[in-house]
C-alpha positions in Angstrom: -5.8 -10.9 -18.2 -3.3 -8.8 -15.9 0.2 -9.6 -16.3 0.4 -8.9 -12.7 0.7 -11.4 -9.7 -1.9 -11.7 -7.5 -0.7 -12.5 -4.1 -2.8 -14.7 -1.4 -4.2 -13.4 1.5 -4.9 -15.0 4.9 -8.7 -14.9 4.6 -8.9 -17.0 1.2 -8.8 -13.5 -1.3 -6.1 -12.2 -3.3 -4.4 -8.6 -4.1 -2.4 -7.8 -6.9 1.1 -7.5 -6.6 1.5 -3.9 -8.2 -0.2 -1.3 -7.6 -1.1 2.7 -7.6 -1.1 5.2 -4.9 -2.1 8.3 -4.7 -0.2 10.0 -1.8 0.0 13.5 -2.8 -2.0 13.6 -5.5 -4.3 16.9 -5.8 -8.1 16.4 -5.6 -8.1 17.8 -8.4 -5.4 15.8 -10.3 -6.3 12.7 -9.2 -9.5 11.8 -11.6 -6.8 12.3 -14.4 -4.2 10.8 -13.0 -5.7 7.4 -11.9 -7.4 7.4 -15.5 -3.9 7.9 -16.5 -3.2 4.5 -14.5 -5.7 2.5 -15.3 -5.4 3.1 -19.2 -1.7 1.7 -18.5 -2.8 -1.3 -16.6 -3.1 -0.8 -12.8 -6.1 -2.4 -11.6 -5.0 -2.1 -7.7 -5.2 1.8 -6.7 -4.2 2.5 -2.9 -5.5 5.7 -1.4 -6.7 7.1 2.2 -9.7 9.1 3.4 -7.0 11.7 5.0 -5.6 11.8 1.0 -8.5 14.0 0.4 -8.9 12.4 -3.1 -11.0 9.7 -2.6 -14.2 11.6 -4.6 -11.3 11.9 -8.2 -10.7 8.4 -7.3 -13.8 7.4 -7.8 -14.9 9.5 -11.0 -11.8 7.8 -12.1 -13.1 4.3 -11.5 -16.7 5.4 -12.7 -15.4 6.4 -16.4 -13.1 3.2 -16.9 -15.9 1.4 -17.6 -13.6 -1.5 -16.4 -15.5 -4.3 -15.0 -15.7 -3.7 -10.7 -14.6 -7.5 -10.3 -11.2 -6.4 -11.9 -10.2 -3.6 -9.9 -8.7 -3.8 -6.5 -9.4 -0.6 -4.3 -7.9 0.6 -1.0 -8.9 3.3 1.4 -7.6 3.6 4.8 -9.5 4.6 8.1 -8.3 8.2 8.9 -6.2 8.9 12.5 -9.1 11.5 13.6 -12.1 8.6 12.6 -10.5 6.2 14.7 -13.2 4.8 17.0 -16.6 2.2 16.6 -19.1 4.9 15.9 -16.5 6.7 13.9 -15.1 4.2 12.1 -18.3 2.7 10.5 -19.2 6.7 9.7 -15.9 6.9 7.9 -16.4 3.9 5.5 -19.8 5.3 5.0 -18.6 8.2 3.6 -15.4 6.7 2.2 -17.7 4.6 0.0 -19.4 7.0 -1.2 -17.0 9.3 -2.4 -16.0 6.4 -4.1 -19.3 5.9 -5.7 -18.7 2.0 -4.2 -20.8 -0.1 -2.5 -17.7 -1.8 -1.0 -13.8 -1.8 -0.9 -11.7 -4.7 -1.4 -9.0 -3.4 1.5 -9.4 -1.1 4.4 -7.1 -0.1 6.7 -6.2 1.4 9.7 -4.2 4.2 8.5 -2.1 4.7 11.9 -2.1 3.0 15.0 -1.8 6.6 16.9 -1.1 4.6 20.4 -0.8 7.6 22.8 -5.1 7.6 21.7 -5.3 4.3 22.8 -7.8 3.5 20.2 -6.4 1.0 17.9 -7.9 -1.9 19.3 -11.7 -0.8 19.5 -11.1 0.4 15.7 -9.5 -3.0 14.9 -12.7 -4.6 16.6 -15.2 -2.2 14.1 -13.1 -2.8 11.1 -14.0 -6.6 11.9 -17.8 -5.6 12.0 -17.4 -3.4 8.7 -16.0 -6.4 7.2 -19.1 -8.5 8.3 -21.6 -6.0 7.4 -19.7 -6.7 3.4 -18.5 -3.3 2.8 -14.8 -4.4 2.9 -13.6 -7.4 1.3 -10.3 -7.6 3.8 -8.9 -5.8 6.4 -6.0 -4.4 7.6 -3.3 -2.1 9.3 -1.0 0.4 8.1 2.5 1.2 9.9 1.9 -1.2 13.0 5.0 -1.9 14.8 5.2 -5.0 16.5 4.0 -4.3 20.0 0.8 -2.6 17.8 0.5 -6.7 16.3 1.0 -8.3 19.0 -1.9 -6.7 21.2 -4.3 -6.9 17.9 -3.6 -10.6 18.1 -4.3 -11.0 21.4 -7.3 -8.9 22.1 -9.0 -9.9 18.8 -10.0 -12.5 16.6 -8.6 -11.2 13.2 -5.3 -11.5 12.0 -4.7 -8.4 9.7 -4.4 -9.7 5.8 -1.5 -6.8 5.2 0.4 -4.0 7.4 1.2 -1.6 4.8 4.5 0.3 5.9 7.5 2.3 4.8 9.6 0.4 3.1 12.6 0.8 0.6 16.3 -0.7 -0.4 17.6 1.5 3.1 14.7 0.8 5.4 13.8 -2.8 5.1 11.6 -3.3 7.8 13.0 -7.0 8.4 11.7 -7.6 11.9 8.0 -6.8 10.7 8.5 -8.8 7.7 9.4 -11.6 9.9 6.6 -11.2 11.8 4.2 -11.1 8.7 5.7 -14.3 7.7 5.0 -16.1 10.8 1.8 -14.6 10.8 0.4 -15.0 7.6 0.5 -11.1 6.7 1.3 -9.4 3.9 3.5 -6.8 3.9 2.7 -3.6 1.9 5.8 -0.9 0.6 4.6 2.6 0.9 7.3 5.4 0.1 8.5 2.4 -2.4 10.9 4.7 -4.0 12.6 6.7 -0.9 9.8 9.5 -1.7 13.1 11.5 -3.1 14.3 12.1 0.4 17.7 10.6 -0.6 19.8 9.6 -3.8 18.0 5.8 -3.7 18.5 6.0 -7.7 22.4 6.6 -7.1 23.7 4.2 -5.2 25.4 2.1 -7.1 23.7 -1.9 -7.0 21.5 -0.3 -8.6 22.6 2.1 -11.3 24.4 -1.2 -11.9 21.6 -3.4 -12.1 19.7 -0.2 -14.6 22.8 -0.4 -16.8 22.4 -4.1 -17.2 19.1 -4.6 -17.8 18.6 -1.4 -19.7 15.9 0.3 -17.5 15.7 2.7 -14.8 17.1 2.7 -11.5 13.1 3.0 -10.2 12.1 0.2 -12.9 14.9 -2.2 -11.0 13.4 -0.5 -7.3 9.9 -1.8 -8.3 11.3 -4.9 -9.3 13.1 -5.7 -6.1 9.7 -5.1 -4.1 8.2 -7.5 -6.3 11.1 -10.4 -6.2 10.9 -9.9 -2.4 7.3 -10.7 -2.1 6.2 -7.3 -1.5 3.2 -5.5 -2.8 4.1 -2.2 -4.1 2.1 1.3 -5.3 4.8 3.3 -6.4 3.0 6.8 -7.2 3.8 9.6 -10.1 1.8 12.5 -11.6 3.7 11.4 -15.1 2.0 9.5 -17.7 5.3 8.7 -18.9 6.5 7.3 -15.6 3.3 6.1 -14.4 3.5 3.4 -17.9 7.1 3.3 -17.2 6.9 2.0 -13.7 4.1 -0.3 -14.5 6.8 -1.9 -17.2 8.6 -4.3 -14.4 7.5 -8.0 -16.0 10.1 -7.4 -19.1 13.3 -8.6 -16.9 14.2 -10.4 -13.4 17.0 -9.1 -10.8 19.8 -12.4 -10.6 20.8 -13.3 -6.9 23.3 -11.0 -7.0 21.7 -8.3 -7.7 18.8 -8.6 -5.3 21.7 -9.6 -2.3 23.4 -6.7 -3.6 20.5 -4.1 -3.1 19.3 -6.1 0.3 22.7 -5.1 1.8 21.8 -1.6 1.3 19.8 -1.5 4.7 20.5 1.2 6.6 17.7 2.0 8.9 16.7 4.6 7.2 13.6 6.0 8.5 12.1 9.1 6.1 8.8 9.0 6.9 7.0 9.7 10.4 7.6 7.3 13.1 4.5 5.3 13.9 4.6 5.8 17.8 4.3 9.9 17.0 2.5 10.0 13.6 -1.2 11.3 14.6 -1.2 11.4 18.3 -2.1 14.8 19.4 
């Protein structure tokens, strides 16, 4: 039994708490690198048709030999696939890169509005669902107005909106909304990506020195105590077992209000009204 939480969703399933992404992972890295993961625990691998390593993925998955009932997989709709006829091509050949007759997540990778074709994907998404080669659906770095039109032109709520999301970009308002909505929220970039000193500042070095781990150990662990799901990513075996060792200790109130106050709008990624629009 996984020692990680399994968090509800709002269509009766579940995803784990912790995961693995491959962002940046080679092709031809990533077979060894998510066997790498798996033999440490992770069971929930997040990656993306535009990732280009969906086909090491699933060779990946293929040698476990671990049971397909005990593995969570994500793949995400790419910004050029975006479309009905597209869209149900795209899981097609997701899937079988994947050597998978089904998903458990899949996502709209961007909402690319100047396209105009979020909602009419969102609508296929709902049909690949039905036609069982997804288990759940969802979004990835929706903004509110993005939600709010999904909801009103639909009949699916997404189950997550995975977005960018560390200690200095908190992403409160779209939490907010996922809580009043029922949606989980999903941390990519968990770790700041190394685009700033995130291991530095000092709540927590702090919080490193006092439970004797590492500053992205006590990172992980404030996703997880804020009811985030979170894939942090590394080519290292060493800091792919490491980062999976987060159930050992618990962040006090203190610390956690310590490292919330950190927000600082911190944007490092691509801004979701630009991101894949030409």
């Amino acid at each position: 039994m996984s020692q990680v939480p399994r968090i509800p969703l709002n269509d009766g399933n579940s995803i784990p708490q912790l995961g693995f992404g491959v962002f940046l992972v080679q092709p031809d890295e990533a077979e060894r690198i998510v066997s790498d993961a798996l033999e440490a625990g992770y069971r929930h691998i997040d990656t993306a048709a535009i990732y280009g390593n969906e086909v090491g993925v699933g060779r990946a998955i293929a040698a476990s030999g671990i049971p397909r009932d005990e593995l969570f997989i994500t793949t995400k709709l790419a910004n050029p696939d975006q479309g009905t006829r597209s869209a149900h091509d795209a899981i097609d050949l997701s899937l079988a890169k994947l050597q998978l007759d089904k998903v458990d997540l899949y996502l709209i990778h961007w909402p690319t509005p100047a396209r105009d074709l979020y909602v009419e994907s969102w609508q296929a998404m709902e049909q690949i669902r039905d036609d069982g080669k997804t288990t759940s659906i969802g979004v990835s770095n929706f903004q509110i107005p993005h939600l709010d039109r999904l909801l009103a032109e639909t009949e699916t709520v997404p189950a997550v909106n995975q977005i960018e999301l560390h200690p200095t970009f908190q992403q409160r308002e779209i939490r907010a909304w996922g809580v009043e909505h029922d949606m989980r929220i999903e941390s990519w970039g968990p770790l700041g990506q190394g685009k700033y000193d995130l291991f530095g500042l000092a709540p927590i070095t702090a919080a490193a020195t006092a439970h004797g781990v590492t500053p992205a150990q006590i990172v992980i662990r404030w996703h997880l105590q804020s009811g985030l799901i979170v894939f942090p990513k590394s080519n290292s075996v060493d800091r792919i077992r490491e980062n999976f060792d987060v159930f050992g200790f618990e962040l006090s109130g203190e610390e956690l209000a310590a490292i919330d106050a950190l927000e600082a709008d911190n944007r490092v990624g691509g801004h979701p009204d630009v991101v894949g629009n030409a």
